[in-house]
C-alpha positions as CSV (number, residue, x, y, z in Angstrom):
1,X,-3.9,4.8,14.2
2,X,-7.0,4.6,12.4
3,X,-7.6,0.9,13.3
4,X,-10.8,-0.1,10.6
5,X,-8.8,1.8,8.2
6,X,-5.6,-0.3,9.1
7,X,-7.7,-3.6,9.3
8,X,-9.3,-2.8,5.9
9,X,-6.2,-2.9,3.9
10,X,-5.0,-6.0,5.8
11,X,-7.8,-7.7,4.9
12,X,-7.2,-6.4,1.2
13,X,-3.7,-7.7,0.9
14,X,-4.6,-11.2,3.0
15,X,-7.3,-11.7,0.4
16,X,-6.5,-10.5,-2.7
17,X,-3.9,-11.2,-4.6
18,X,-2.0,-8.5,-7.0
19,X,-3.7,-9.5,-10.2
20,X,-7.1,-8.8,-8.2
21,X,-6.1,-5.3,-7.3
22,X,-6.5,-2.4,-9.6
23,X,-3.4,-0.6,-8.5
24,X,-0.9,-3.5,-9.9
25,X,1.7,-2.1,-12.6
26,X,3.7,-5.0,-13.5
27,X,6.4,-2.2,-13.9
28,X,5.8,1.2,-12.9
29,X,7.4,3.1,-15.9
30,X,5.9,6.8,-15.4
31,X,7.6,6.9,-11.8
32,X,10.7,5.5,-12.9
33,X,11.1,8.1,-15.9
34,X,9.9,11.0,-13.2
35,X,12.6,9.6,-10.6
36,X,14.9,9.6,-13.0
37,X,14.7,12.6,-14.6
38,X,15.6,14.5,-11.8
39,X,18.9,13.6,-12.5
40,X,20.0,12.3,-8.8
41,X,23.1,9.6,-8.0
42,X,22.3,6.4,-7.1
43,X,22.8,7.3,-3.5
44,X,19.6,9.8,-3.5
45,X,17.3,8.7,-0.7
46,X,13.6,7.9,-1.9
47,X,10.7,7.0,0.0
48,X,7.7,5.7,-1.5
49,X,4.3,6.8,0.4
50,X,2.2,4.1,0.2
51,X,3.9,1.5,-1.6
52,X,2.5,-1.7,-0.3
53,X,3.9,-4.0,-2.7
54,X,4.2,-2.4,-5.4
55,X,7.0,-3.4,-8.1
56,X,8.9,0.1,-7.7
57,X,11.0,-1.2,-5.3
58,X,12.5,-3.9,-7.6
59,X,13.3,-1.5,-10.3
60,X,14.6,1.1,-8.2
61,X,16.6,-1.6,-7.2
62,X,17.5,-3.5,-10.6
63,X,18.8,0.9,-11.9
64,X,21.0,0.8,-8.7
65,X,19.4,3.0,-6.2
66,X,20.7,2.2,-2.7
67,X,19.0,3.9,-0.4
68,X,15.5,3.3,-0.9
69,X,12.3,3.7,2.3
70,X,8.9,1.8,1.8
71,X,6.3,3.1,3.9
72,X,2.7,1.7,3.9
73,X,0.0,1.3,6.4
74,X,-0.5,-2.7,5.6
75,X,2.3,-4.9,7.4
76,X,0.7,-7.7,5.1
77,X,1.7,-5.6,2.0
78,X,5.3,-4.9,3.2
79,X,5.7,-8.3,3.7
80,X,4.5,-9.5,0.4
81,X,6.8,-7.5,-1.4
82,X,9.8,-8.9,1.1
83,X,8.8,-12.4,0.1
84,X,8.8,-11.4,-3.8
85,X,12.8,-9.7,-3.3
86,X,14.2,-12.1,-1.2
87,X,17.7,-11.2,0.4
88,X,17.3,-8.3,-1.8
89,X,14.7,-7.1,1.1
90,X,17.6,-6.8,3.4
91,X,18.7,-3.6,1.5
92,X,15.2,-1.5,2.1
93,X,14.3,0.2,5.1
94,X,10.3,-0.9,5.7
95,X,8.0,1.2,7.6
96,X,4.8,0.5,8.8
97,X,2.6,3.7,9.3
98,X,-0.5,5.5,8.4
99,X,0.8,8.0,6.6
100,X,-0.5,10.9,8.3
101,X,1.0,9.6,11.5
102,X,4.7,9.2,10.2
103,X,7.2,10.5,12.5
104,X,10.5,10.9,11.3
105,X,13.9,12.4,11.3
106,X,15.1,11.5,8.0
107,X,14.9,13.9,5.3
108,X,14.2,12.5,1.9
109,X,15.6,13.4,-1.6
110,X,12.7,11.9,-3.2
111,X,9.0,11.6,-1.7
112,X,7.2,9.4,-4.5
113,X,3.9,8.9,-3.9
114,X,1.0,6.8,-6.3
115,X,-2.5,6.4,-4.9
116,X,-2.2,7.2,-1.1
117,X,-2.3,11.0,-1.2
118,X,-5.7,10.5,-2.6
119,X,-7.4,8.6,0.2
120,X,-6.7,11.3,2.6
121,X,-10.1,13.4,2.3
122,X,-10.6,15.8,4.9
123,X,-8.6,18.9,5.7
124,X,-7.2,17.9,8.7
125,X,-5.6,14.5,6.9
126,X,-4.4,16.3,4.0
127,X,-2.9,19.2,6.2
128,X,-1.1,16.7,8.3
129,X,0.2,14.9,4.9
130,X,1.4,18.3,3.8
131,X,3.5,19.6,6.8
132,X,5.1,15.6,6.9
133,X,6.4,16.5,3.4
134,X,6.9,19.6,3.9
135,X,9.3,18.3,6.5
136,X,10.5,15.1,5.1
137,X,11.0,16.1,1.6
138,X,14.2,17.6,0.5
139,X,14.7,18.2,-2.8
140,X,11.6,16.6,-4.8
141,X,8.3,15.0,-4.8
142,X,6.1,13.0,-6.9
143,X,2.3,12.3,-6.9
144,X,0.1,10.8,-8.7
145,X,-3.5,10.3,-7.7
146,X,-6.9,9.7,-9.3
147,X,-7.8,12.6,-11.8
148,X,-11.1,14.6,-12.1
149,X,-11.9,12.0,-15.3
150,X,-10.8,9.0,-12.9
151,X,-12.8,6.7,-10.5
152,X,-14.2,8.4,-7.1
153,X,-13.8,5.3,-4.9
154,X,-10.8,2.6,-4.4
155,X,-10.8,-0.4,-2.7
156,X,-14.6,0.6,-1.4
157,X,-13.1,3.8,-0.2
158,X,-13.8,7.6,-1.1
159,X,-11.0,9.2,-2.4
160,X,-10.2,12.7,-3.7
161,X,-9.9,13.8,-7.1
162,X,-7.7,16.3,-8.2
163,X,-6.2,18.5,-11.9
164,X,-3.0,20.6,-12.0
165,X,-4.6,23.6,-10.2
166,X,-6.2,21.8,-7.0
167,X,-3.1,20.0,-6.6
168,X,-0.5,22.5,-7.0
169,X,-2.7,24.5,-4.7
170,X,-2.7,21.8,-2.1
171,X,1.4,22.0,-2.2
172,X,1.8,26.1,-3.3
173,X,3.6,26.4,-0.1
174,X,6.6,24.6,-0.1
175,X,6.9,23.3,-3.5
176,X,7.3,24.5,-7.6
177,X,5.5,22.9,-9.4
178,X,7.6,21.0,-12.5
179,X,5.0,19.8,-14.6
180,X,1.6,17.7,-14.1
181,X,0.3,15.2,-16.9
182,X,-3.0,13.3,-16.9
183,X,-2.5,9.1,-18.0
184,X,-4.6,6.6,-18.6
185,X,-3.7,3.6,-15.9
186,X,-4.8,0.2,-17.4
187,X,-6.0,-2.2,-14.1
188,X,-5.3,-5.8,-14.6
189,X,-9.1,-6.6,-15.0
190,X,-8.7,-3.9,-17.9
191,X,-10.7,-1.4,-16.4
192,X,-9.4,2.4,-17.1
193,X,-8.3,5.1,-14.4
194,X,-7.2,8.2,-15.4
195,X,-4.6,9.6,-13.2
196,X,-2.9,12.6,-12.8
197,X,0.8,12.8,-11.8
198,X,2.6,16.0,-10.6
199,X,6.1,16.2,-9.9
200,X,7.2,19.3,-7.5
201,X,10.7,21.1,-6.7
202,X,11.0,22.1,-3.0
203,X,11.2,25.9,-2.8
């Protein structure tokens, strides 16, 4: 594992608390609508790339999904989000990995992903991301990461931008493209990010 990557988002979520993070969504209402329009039961098995502690999981929760993964590099963000749901936590299967690293044998209905695909900026990191879902995703995925109108860094961190084409490019592979829409993400220190989300059918 990338250790100063590691240690830099542990130091991020030790520090900073949600309202100091641009990422926060107090509820995350273009993922829900994508999750759900794919039209799964309540049984489908989602993991969410990245989702430190993110409010996702409580409203994936609060709709009734049951079988729900969240996977993030930070153990400090994992735990943050098990102190906000309580016994609730008991029902979610936490993983602590750098996403590129994530070994599994667990195939995944759903593979959501917001702001991690987007740190990964070298071929060899995005490769690896790609044959993991390629793998781990079964039926669907979602991303959404900074746009070509959005920010360049995160966190102090480069990241890479994408539009439609570069990112159904990235996935051509192994997965249809549904549909991709650009949206204007307000941060809590109303700032404005322009993301782009994709959603993607696996072939």
């Amino acid at each position: 594992m990338n250790t100063a990557h590691k240690n830099h988002w542990e130091t991020i979520y030790e520090t900073k608390t949600s309202d100091q993070v641009s990422w926060t969504q107090e509820k995350p209402k273009t993922s829900l609508d994508i999750i759900n329009s794919f039209g799964l039961g309540k049984d489908a098995k989602i993991i969410d790339i990245g989702g430190g502690d993110s409010n996702l999981v409580d409203y994936l929760l609060e709709e009734g999904y049951q079988n729900i993964t969240v996977l993030d590099i930070s153990g400090k963000a994992l735990e943050r989000a098990r102190n906000r749901l309580g016994e609730k936590a008991e029902k979610i299967n936490w993983v602590i990995s750098e996403i590129t690293e994530f070994q599994t044998e667990e195939s995944y209905d759903i593979w959501h992903d917001r702001a991690a695909f987007h740190f990964l900026t070298n071929s060899d990191q995005i490769s690896k991301y790609r044959s993991i879902a390629e793998k781990s995703a079964d039926k669907f995925m979602i991303l959404g990461t900074f746009s070509k109108d959005g920010p360049t860094k995160c966190s102090g961190l480069d990241i890479q931008q994408y539009d439609e084409q570069s990112m159904t490019e990235s996935f051509e592979t192994s997965f249809e493209k549904i549909k991709c829409f650009t949206e204007d993400h307000i941060t809590p220190f109303d700032t404005v990010q322009n993301f782009i989300f994709c959603s993607f059918k696996k072939k």
